[in-house]
Structure formats: C-alpha cells, structure tokens
VOVO-58231 format. One record per residue (C-alpha): x, y, z. Coordinates in steps of 0.2 Angstrom, whole numbers, plus 5000, padded with zeros to 4 digits. Layout:
# residues N
XYZ
...
//
This chain:
# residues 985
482051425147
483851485156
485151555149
486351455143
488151495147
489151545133
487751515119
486051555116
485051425110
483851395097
483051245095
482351185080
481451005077
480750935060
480050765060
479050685045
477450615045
476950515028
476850685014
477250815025
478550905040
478050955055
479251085060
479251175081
480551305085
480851355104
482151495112
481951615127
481251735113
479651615112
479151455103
478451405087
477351235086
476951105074
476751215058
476551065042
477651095027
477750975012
479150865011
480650964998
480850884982
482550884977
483350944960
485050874960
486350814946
486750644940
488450564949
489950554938
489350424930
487950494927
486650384935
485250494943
485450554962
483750524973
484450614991
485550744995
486450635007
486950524991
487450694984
488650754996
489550564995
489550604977
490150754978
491450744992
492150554986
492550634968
493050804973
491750874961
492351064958
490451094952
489951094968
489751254974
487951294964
487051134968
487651174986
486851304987
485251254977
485351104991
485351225005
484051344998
482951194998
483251175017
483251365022
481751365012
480851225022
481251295040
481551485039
480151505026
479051495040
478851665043
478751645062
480251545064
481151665055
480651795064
481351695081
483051685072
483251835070
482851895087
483651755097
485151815086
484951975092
485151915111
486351835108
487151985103
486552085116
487351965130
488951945121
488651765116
488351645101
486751585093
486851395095
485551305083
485151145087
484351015075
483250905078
482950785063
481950625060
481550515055
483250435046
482950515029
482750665036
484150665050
485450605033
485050785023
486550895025
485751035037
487651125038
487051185021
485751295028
486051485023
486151625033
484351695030
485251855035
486751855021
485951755005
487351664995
488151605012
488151485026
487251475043
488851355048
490051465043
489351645053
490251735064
488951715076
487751555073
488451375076
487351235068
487251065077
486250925078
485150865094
485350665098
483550585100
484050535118
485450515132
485650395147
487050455159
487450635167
488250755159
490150835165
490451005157
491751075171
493351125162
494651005164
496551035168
497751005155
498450885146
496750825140
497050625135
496750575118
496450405112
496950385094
496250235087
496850195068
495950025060
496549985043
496249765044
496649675031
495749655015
494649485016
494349454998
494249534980
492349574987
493049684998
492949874991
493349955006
495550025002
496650015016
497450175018
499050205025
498950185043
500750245046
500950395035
499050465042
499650405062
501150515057
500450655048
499050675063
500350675076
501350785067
499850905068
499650885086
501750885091
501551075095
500051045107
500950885117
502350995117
501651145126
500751015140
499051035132
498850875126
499450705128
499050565112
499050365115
499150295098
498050115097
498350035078
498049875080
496249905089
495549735093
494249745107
495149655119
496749805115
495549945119
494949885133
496549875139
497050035132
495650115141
495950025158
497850085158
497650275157
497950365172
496450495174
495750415159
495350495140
494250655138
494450645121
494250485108
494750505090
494250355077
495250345060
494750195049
493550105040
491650085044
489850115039
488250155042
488049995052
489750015064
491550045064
492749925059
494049865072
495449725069
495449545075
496949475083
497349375068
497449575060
495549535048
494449665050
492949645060
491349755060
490749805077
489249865077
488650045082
487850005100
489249875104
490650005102
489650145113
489849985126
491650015125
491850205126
490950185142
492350125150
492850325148
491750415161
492550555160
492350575140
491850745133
491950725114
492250595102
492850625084
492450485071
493450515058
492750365047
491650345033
489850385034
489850375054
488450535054
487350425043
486150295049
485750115042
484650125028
483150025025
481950125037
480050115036
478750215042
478350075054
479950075063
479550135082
480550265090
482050335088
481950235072
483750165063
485250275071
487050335065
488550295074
488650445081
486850475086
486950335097
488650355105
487950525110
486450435116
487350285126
489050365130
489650525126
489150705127
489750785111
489950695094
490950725076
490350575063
490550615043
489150605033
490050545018
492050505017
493250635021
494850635010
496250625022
497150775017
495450855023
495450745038
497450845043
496751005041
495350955051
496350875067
497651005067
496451175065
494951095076
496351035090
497351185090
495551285096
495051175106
496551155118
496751375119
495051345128
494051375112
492051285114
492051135102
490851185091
492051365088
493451235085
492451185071
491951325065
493651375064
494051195058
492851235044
493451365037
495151355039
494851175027
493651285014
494851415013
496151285009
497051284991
496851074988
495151045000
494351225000
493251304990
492251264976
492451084985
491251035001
492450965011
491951075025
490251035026
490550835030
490750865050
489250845059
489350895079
487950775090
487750855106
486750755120
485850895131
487450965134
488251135127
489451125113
490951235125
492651215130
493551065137
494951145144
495151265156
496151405146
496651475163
497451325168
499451315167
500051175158
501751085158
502851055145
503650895139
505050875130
504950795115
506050625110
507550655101
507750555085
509350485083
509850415065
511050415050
510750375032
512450345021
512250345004
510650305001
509250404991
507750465000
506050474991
504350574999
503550465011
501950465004
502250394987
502350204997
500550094995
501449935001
500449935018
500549725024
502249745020
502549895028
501749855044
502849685045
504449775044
504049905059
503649775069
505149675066
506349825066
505449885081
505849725090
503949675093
504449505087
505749365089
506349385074
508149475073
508349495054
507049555042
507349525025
506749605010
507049534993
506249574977
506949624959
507949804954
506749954957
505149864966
505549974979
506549894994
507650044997
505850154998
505050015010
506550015022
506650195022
504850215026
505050065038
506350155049
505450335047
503850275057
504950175069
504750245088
505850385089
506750295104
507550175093
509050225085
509150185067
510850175054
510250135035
511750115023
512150065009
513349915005
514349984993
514750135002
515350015016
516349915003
517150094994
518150095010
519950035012
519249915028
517449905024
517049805043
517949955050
516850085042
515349985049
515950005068
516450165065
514650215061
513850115074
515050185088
514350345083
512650315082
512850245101
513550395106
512350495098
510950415109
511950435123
512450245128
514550205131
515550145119
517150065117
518550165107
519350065093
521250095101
522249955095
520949825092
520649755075
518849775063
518349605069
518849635088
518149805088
516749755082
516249595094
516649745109
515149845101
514049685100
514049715119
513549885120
512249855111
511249795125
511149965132
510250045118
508649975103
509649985088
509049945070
510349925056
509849935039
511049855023
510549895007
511149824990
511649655003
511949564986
513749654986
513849555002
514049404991
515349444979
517449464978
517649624985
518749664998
517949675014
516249585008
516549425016
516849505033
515349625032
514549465030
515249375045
514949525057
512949535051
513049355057
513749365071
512549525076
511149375072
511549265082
511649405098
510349425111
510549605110
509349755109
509649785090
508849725074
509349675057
508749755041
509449695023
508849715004
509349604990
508749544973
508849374979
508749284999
510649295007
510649105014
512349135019
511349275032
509849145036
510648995035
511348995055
509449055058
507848965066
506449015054
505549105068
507049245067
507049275050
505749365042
505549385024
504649515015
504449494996
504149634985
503549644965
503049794953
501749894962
500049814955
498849924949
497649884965
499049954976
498950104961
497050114963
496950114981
498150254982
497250344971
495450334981
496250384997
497450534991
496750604973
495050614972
495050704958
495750554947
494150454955
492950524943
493750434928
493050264927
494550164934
494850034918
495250204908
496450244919
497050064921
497550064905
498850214909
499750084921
500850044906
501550234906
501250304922
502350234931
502650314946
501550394961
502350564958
501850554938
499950514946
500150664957
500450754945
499150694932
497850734944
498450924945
498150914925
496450844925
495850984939
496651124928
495851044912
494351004920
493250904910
493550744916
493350664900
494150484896
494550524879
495450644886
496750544897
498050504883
498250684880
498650744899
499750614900
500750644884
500750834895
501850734907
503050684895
502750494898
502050384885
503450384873
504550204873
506450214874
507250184859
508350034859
510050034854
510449974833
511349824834
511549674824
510649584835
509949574851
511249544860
511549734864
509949794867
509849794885
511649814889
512949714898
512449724912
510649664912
511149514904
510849364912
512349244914
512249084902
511548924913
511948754910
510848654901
510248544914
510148654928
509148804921
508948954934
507449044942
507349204931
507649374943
507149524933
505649564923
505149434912
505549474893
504549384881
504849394861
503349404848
503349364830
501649344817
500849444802
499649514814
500549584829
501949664818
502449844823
501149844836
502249824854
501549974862
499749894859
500249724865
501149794882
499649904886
498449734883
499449634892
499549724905
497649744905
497649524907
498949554921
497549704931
496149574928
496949414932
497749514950
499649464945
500549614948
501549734940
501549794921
502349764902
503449874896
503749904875
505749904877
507049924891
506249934909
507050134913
507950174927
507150164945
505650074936
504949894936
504149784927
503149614928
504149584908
504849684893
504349664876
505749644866
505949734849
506749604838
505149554823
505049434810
504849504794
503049454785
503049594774
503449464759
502349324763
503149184773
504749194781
506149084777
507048954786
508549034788
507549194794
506649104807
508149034815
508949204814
507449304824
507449114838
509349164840
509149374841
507649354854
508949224865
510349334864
509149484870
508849344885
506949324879
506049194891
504649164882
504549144862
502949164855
502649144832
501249114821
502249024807
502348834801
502748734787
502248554785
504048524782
505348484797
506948574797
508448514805
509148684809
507448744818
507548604827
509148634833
508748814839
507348764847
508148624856
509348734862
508348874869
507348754879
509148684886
509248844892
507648904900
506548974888
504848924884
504548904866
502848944857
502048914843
500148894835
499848754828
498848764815
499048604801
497348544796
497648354791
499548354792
500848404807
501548584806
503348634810
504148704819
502648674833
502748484830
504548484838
504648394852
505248524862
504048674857
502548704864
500848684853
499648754853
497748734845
496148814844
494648774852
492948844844
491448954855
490648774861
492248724865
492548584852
494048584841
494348694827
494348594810
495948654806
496848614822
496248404827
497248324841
498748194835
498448064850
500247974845
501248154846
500348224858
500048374848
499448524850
500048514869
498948634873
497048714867
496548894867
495148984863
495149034844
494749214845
495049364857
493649484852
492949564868
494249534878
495749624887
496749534873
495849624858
497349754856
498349624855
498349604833
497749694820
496349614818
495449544830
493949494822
495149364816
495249184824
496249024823
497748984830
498649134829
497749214844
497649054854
499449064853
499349234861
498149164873
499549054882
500849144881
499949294889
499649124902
501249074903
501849244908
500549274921
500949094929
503049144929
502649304937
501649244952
503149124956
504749174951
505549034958
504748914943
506048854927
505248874910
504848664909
503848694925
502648834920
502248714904
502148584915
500948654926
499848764910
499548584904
499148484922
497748634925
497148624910
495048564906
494948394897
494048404880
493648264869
494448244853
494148114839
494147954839
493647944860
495448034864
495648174875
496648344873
496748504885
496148684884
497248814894
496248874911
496949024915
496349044932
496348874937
498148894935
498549034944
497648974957
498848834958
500348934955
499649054971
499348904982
501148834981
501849024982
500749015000
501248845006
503248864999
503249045010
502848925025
504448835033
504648735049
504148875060
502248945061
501949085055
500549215060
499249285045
500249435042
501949355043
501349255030
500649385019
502249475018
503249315013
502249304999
501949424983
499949374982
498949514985
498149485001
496249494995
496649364985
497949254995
496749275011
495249145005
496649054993
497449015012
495748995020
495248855005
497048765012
496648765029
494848695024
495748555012
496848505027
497948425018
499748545015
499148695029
498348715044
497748835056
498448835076
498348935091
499748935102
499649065118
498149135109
499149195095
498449145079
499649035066
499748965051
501048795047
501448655037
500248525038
501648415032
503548415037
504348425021
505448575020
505648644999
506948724992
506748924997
506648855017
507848745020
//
C-alpha cells in the first residue's frame, strides 16, 4: 500500500459467518487474514422500562433517547467487548500499535477504517472501541487515531482537491405533518432549530467561509430545484428531520410527510457532482433495515448512509440512534467551525466529539458523542477547504423592528408548530392573504405565537409588534401608529413623508404609499380594545382597514379573544387567515418534552400526564427536568415530591364571599345574556359539582378530568379554582359544595348552591340529589339557568317513581346502564317523559374517572352523572362556538340506541362518537367560500392535526360537506356545499 496523504491507514474488516467472526487487518506495516473469533455475547442492562436489551445498537437508542446518566460503565463494558473481539488478536494488536507508530513518525494520524457486516454486525457501536494503549478511554476520542467506517462499495470517482471558499451548504429541515394518532414520530420545531443552526453558522457566512441555503418545506420536486439553482453547486448537504432505518422523510406538497426511501434520495444528491460530505442529522440514518437473514446476498440490507456513500457521496455522517437537538447544535457548530479553518472532516469530528462530551447538559456520563458515525467511500476523511485560500466577507442583513409594549417570553418555550408555520408564511407575504388573525381565549398564548412569528420572519422584512392599549394611552392613538411606522420606514431605509400639517387620517393614507417600497409586517395585539369606546379606537380600526384593502408590500398581524368582523368583514375569505389557539394540550406538552428533555423521557408518560394539571408552563417542565437529574432516581412515585420543589401544586385560595358571585372577580364575569339569545362561552369553561361522594375532593376531580381530556385528545386542562395569571385552562372547578354532611340536603339548600354556582358563572351544573317530590322553587332555578346558557345535570335515579329535580323538563337526566349494557333496575326508561334523557355507564372503576369520588367501587347513577358531564365539557371545549342547548342536543343525537321495556328505546352517551361530530363540524365550519389548502385549514381549526387529518380525509371520502381540489397544482380543500354558517359569513 501507498502512503496516504495526511493519514495512515489501518484497515480492519469483520464479517460473520453463522457462530463465528472472521476478522483481516491490513496497513503498510503488514496484514492480518481471516483469524475466526466467536460471535461476543453481550451483557447489557434492561431499558427504563425495564424490558431486557438483546443488541448494543438497541442499547445506545436506549441510552441516548433517555439520557441515561448510567451510562458511562455499560459504555465501556460495551466497548470492552468490542476491543476485546478485534485487538485481542494478538497480531492485529501488534499492527496497531506499529501503524500508530508511523504514523507518528511521518507526522500524521492513524486513520482506522471498519469494515462491518453483515447488518447486525455493522449496527454495533464501533466508536466505543478503547484505546488498547490507554485502558478506560476511547479509540474515538485520541489524539492521534480517528475511527471510521468503510462503505461496502462505491460507483462514481472520487474529488478530494480542496475547494475555494465559500463551500455551499444545503440545509434541508423536514418536519410534515403528523398523519394520524398512529403516528409516533414528534414534530420538532423546525423554526427554532433552522434558527439555532444558523445562528451556529452566522460567524462562518460572515467571514466568506460558508454560504447556507435553507430548504424547509423539502418536497422532491423543491430539491430538485433547489439543487438545479445553485451556482457552482452544494459541497456540502445537511438533513435535519425525521426518518428511519428505511429512508428519510421529506414533505408532500400538500405539506404530509412522505418517506422516501434510502436509494431514492441517493438519486437525488446525485444532482450534486460536486458533493464531498453529507451530514444526516436524522434518526437512525447509520442503521440499516432490520429483518436480515443469513440468506440475503451481498452487501446485504443497508443504512442510509451506507448507501449514499455507495451511490452518491464520498464522506458520510448518519446517527445510529436519535440525537437530542441541543446535541445536534453543538455538533453543527463545533464540526463546522473545524471544517471550514481547513481542518479534515473526520478532525472536525473529533473535535465535534469532544467538545459535545465535554459539554455541561450533553457531555459526560451521557453518550451523545458516540452517535456520529463518518462513512467514507475509498476516499480519505481530509479537509474541504483550502485553508490557504482567502475568503470574502459578506455583510450580514440588518434586522429592522420595534416592539412597544408588549412582553417577550424565550423563544423556545413555543410547541404550537402548524400554527406557527401559518403565521410566517402569511406575515412573510408567501400567501394572498393580507391579514392574519389569531384568536383564542386570555393566556393561550397569541402574544408568544406572534412574537415567535415575527422572530423567524426573513430579516429583510421589517416588523412593528405593538400593543393596542399603548396605541390608545395616547392623546391621538391613529397619530401614534404613523408615527411608529414613519420610523420603522426610515429605519429600513425607504422615504417617507413627514406629518407637517396633515391630519392622523391624512398622514396616515400618505404612508399607505410608501409602503410599496419596503415588506412591512404590522403586528396589533389586544385588537379587542379596537372594538370598544375609547377615544381613538374606532379610527385605529378604520386605518387597519384601509391598510387591508392596499396592495402594498406590508402585512397585517392581529390578536383577539374573539374574530374582529369589523376587520374581515370588507375581506375576500382568501385574504383573511385565521389561526385558532387553545390551552396547550398535553401532546403539544409531550412532544416538547421528547425533543428538548430527555431526561423527563424516562418516566412513563401517563405519570407525568397527570402533572399537566400543576405544571403548567414549559419553563416549570424545564425546570422539573433539572430536579429529576439532580435527584436521580427516576422513580414515579417520586414525581409529586419534585414538583411540590417547584412550588406548584398548591390551588389558589378563592376569595370568602357570601356567594359566588365574588370568586373570580369583576372582571372575569361574564355579562348577563338574554334568555333567548344565549352567547358562545369565551373563557375557560367552569363547571360546578355537588354529591356525597365528590365532596371536598376538587383537586382530585381536576386532575381526572383532566386525564379524560389527555385520553380523549381535547386540549387543555382543569383547574381546582381561579385559572392564575398568564395561565389557561380548557375549565375551572368551581369551590361552591352542597352540604351532605347531615344526610340529604334541603330544598331551600339546593336552590341556594344552583344560584351561588350561577353567580360564579358556572356553565355546567352537575348533583347527585333527588326527591320524589317536585318543587316549584327548584324548578324555577332551573329553568332560569337553562334561559341563560348553562347546562343543568342531574342522576336520575328513582326506581319505580320520577325523581326531582332531574324530572324537570329543563334538566338534563340521566340513567345508568349495567356492564352488558342493559338498564339498571333502579334507573327504567319513562317512554311518556322521555326520562332519563340520557344513559351512562354505572360505574368508573378502571378508568381515568376513578379519582373522581370517594369510592369508586360504587355504581349507579351518581357516576353516570359524572360520566356526562365530563362529556359535556369535552364536547363544549372542542367547539366553543356551541350554546349550552346544542351540546345537549348533540350528547343525545350521538348517543347508541338501547332497548328498554316494553319495546321502547332510550340512549347511552358515546363519547367518542360525539366528538367525532363535534371535530367534523369545527372542520367543515373553518371552511368558507374560498379553498383553503391542508395547512390553512389546520390552523383554522383547534383539532390536533393527528386527529383532524383522517377526520378530514373521512369527509373528503363521504363527499357530501368537503372535498378535495387541485387548482395550478396546489392542493385544496372546500365546501362541497354553498352554504356559508355563521363564523364565515
């Protein structure tokens, strides 16, 4: 063999055959052949949850996926094992050492190159070898050794002349849509990772070493494009996003996620012929299919990575198990950094390496480092660049924007990614609509959004984000508005018109016109303050209008509680886009949690589901995570403890008052309605519970509820009392209770707890009490808090003879239903009342519901009770724009027939049959006269997208309210109907 410039090589193959190895060493210091070891058996410890571990690939994932702080002993147990196998071959050893001895000599590095198959055996972590040299550390990690694995074969000529700078990146970022609850894989925050990764790489583009091209939305047809347009074309390919053993996933147009298969996207990076190194940052991309057999000819089933090195690229990085992003940072920016001061690739990731083990959150005892794996295809693992070479800087864009009076949170505490991603592209003007709207009750987050929505806008478009009332604390409110966007013109450099003599409304119309010179995105927060009496609100209202209705280069951003149709009413539907925003679901929660705190993955996640109720911020996760690494036993039964530590937990005392009409204050009051016109409710849902076996037990009720909320997919949690400040809720237990402690309740007391719960603006009412008497005055109440929008509930259990108050016309019934589902004896169906309205199973042992009473063992009608009115508030939180009368409405026309005596028929609650309905009219009611494309739709609507995707696909299928278009190839989705409801006309 030659010598190799800049390294000297060792190469090193071990290929099985049925119960042994075959292992062959080769360097210019002589060669070692076919020496037969036995296969390694592997001692390794169970996963966290505690299931036994077969392969050390499955390890590492274990390991790394977890952030397992044990790992530093099995890690190098693992890579004794491996040392063992190879270098305990006293010959090969021997080689080792004196290849690494020339290499010394010629003032080089010792370049091992691995050679491993079949599949099994290329999927064992061989960066875990040790330096036979320095026992307790690893080969990867020496001074003078780099480890690196051989592809099985390549099919084009190599290119290893250093290339001028800038080298060309392509930065491809693939986070599709989620297709159904069946689809584990998280989204991750494709804007905060495009943004942290360029942040890494600013000082590089500024000096002239490197120039980045960003592709997120990466359909086939966009990179190939993408591709095409580069001048000089890309040296360099990085993938962030999902995939598999199997490929890598890339987006549709219709933004679904598509898999595309390992040797179809080699097909497409050979459009670079000038490609020295890709980077695949996704999942599992350095491990290959599983399923091999020993029948399988050769090279046998391949990685991602193995067979772009084979098909279409010289030098390789794929993951062999999923690299936490904060990892995946330290990784771009150290390995970067190298590689563009003329450093070889595989030094960059050496230095890479340690720099991430060295690291306080990614380093050691954790194995983060050891996830990189470097493919080389017959080439040398040396430098791109030519370090020689002078580059050129570039100046970097200059970020013009203002924020008045509004409060900024960190950017990374945002999991609201369809929404998110709508918002840019409207704000950045990618779309024809000219005013984005987000609406959504106080503290879902649409001051965050926005904020996060301008952040990751292109730096050439100049932003203002302010807030209404600091606009209308201003003696001329109008006048205030063009004074900040005069400034914001100038500040980007484009003329402007001085206000000289010229009135707010004149002054403003000149500036409509110079808006043409400059893209411009203007942000209103509070915009409910745009409806009111204050001075000056009515003609901030008329100016946004008139900025609607301009073709100029500047978009319109506002928040409210509820839509502005004075803003959208002059508006075609295609220049209005809507983005709806509820409590952030524990899913949103959960995914944040996979992709930025490992540590909290190794709790099972129902345990820490049921924290939702408390925890009720990202930050307080954050922090929780920090807790459970110091304490480290990662115990469930340890959870409530660390999170009393974070001073949450505890429910807010409500105020004493004689009743509840003081509990939540003045100002969360909702406004009386008349009584035949009750109102959509617009804040968290408050719902009022009363019976001997859920008294005194609110904080158990809110955490079970909340639980039904998780399983069912509605977002958002129950609180036990007032929602605090900055938080959200899907509804609030009130506090008012009905006294039991001395057996049944009187009249007068049952009336006065009805009338507390309706001052307290309780929406539901839920008792377990009844008397086979008919009161008047119970009757009254009742009828009046139906009048007035609340749903009224009570069990219904009355053996032979009606029970009051749930025979009441206006309350709604409800009966039991036994395990076979026929009716409990002491609930029959009374065909001529109609009564029970509504059946329920009888107990709730075993389910999330258990923690609702006392005793759950217990049946009858107390806990069917429960049963709908958990229903009831699920069905209201999905669409907010329902009355009281229509979520009983709708409980009852879902609801199973079941026979009853005598041949009648009487109905038992089905949960998810109604909000299946409820989240099919939330889909087709976001749709208006105008089309709207899959993620357009998505935002409109508050449905998680794995479940409003095949909910949508269902109504395409039916035909018969939605359907499916293609207009200049764009995808779309309309109204398969022309009727217009309320929320579009």
């Amino acid at each position: 063999m030659g010598p190799t410039p800049g390294f000297e090589a060792l190469e090193i193959s071990v290929l099985r055959a049925g119960d042994h190895v075959w292992l062959s060493a080769q360097s210019r210091m002589g060669s070692v052949f076919a020496v037969r070891r036995p296969v390694p058996e592997w001692k390794l410890p169970n996963d966290v949850t505690g299931k036994t571990i077969d392969t050390p690939s499955d390890w590492l994932t274990d390991t790394v996926r977890h952030a397992r702080t044990d790992a530093a002993t099995h890690a190098l147990d693992v890579g004794k094992v491996l040392t063992d196998l190879v270098f305990g071959v006293p010959d090969i050893v021997t080689l080792l050492q004196q290849s690494r001895g020339l290499a010394r000599t010629t003032g080089t590095q010792l370049l091992v190159r691995v050679l491993a198959a079949p599949q099994e055996v290329c999927a064992w972590p061989w960066e875990l070898l040790l330096d036979p040299q320095r026992p307790g550390q690893f080969l990867a990690m020496a001074r003078d050794v780099h480890v690196v694995r051989s592809g099985r074969s390549r099919t084009y000529p190599l290119r290893q002349t250093p290339i001028e700078p800038p080298l060309n990146l392509l930065l491809v970022m693939s986070s599709p849509l989620r297709s159904g609850p069946e689809d584990s894989e998280a989204p991750f925050d494709l804007y905060a990772e495009k943004r942290s990764l360029l942040s890494e790489l600013r000082p590089l583009v500024d000096r002239g070493l490197l120039r980045v091209v960003v592709e997120d939305r990466p359909s086939v047809e966009r990179l190939r494009s993408r591709m095409g347009m580069q001048r000089r074309g890309f040296h360099l390919f990085h993938y962030l996003g999902h995939a598999n053993p199997d490929g890598l996933k890339v987006e549709q147009d219709n933004g679904r996620g598509r898999l595309l298969p390992s040797q179809e996207f080699a097909l497409l990076l050979q459009q670079l012929p000038d490609l020295r190194l890709a980077v695949f940052a996704g999942c599992e991309t350095a491990r290959a299919p599983d399923g091999a057999t020993d029948d399988d000819p050769w090279p046998g089933p391949l990685s991602s990575a193995d067979i772009c090195v084979r098909d279409a690229c010289p030098m390789v990085i794929g993951m062999q198990a999923v690299l936490p992003f904060r990892t995946e940072r330290l990784l771009t920016r150290f390995f970067y950094q190298a590689l563009t001061a003329g450093q070889p690739v595989a030094e960059a990731l050496r230095l890479a390496r340690l720099a991430i083990n060295g690291d306080e959150n990614s380093g050691d005892p954790l194995l983060d480092w050891a996830v990189p794996c470097l493919f080389v295809g017959g080439s040398e693992p040396g430098a791109i660049i030519d370090p020689e070479a002078k580059a050129r800087p570039e100046p970097s864009p200059r970020r013009v924007a203002r924020r008045i009076g509004i409060r900024q949170g960190e950017l990374r505490f945002i999991s609201r990614l369809a929404e998110l991603r709508e918002g840019v592209d409207v704000l950045s003007g990618q779309t024809t609509a000219r005013l984005l709207h987000v609406v959504g009750m106080p503290s879902t987050g649409k001051t965050a959004l926005l904020d996060r929505v301008l952040e990751e806008l292109d730096p050439k478009i100049a932003h203002l984000f302010v807030s209404t009332k600091r606009l209308l604390a201003k003696s001329d409110p109008l006048h205030e508005l063009c004074r900040l966007v005069a400034d914001l013109l100038r500040d980007a450099g484009a003329r402007t018109v001085r206000p000289g003599s010229l009135s707010a409304g004149e002054w403003w119309e000149r500036l409509l016109d110079d808006l043409t010179e400059v893209p411009i995105a203007i942000v209103i927060d509070d915009g409910d303050l745009l409806l009111g009496d204050e001075p000056g609100a009515s003609d901030l209202l008329a100016a946004l209008v008139l900025l609607t209705q301009r073709r100029v280069d500047a978009r319109l951003g506002v928040a409210a509680t509820g839509e502005l149709v004075g803003l959208t009413e002059s508006l075609r539907a295609s220049e209005v886009r809507t983005i709806r925003l509820d409590a952030l679901s524990w899913p949103e929660v959960w995914q944040w949690i996979r992709r930025n705190l490992p540590t909290l993955t190794r709790y099972p996640e129902e345990d820490l589901s049921r924290l939702y109720t408390d925890v009720r911020h990202l930050e307080l996760w954050e922090q929780l995570a920090d807790l459970a690494a110091r304490n480290g036993t990662f115990e469930p039964q340890d959870l409530p403890i660390l999170v009393r530590q974070l001073g949450v937990g505890a429910v807010k005392p409500a105020a004493q008052a004689s009743n509840g009409s003081d509990f939540f204050g003045a100002e969360s009051g909702v406004p009386e309605v008349d009584a035949t016109a009750a109102a959509p409710v617009r804040r968290a849902l408050r719902l009022a519970v009363a019976g001997p076996f859920t008294a005194g037990r609110r904080e158990e009720i809110a955490v079970a509820v909340t639980q039904c909320a998780i399983r069912h997919g509605v977002p958002g949690r129950v609180v036990a009392g007032e929602t605090g400040q900055g938080e959200s809720a899907l509804a609030e237990l009130l506090p008012q209770e009905l006294a039991f402690a001395r057996g049944v309740p009187s009249e007068r007391d049952v009336c006065r707890w009805m009338e507390d719960a309706a001052l307290a603006d309780a929406d539901i009412l839920v008792f377990d009490y009844g008397n086979a008497v008919p009161t008047d005055a119970q009757n009254a109440v009742i009828a009046r808090l139906v009048s007035d929008g609340r749903l009224v509930i009570a069990s219904g259990d009355h053996a032979d003879e009606p029970a009051y108050p749930a025979w009441s016309a206006d309350a709604f019934a409800v009966g039991a239903v036994e395990d076979d589902g026929t009716l409990t004896h002491e609930t029959p169906y009374f065909p001529d009342a109609g009564k029970p309205d509504i059946y329920a199973p009888r107990t709730i042992t075993g389910t999330a519901c258990e923690r609702l009473v006392d005793r759950p063992e217990m049946d009858g009608t107390t806990f069917a009770a429960l049963y709908v009115a958990v229903a009831a508030m699920l069905v209201w939180a999905t669409d907010r724009d329902l009355t009281a009368h229509d979520v009983r409405a709708l409980l009852v026309e879902t609801a199973t027939p079941i026979p009853a005596a005598r041949g009648d028929t009487a109905k038992q609650l089905d949960v998810d049959k109604a909000l299946d309905c409820a989240r099919r009219k939330v889909i087709v009611g976001a749709l208006g006269s105008d089309a709207l494309e899959l993620g357009q739709l998505l935002a409109e609507t508050p449905i998680r997208p794995e479940l409003a995707v095949p909910l949508l696909d269902d109504l395409v299928a039916d035909g018969d309210r939605i359907r499916r278009v293609v207009r200049n190839g764009v995808e779309q989705y309309e109204r398969a109907d022309t009727v217009v409801g309320p929320r579009n006309e």
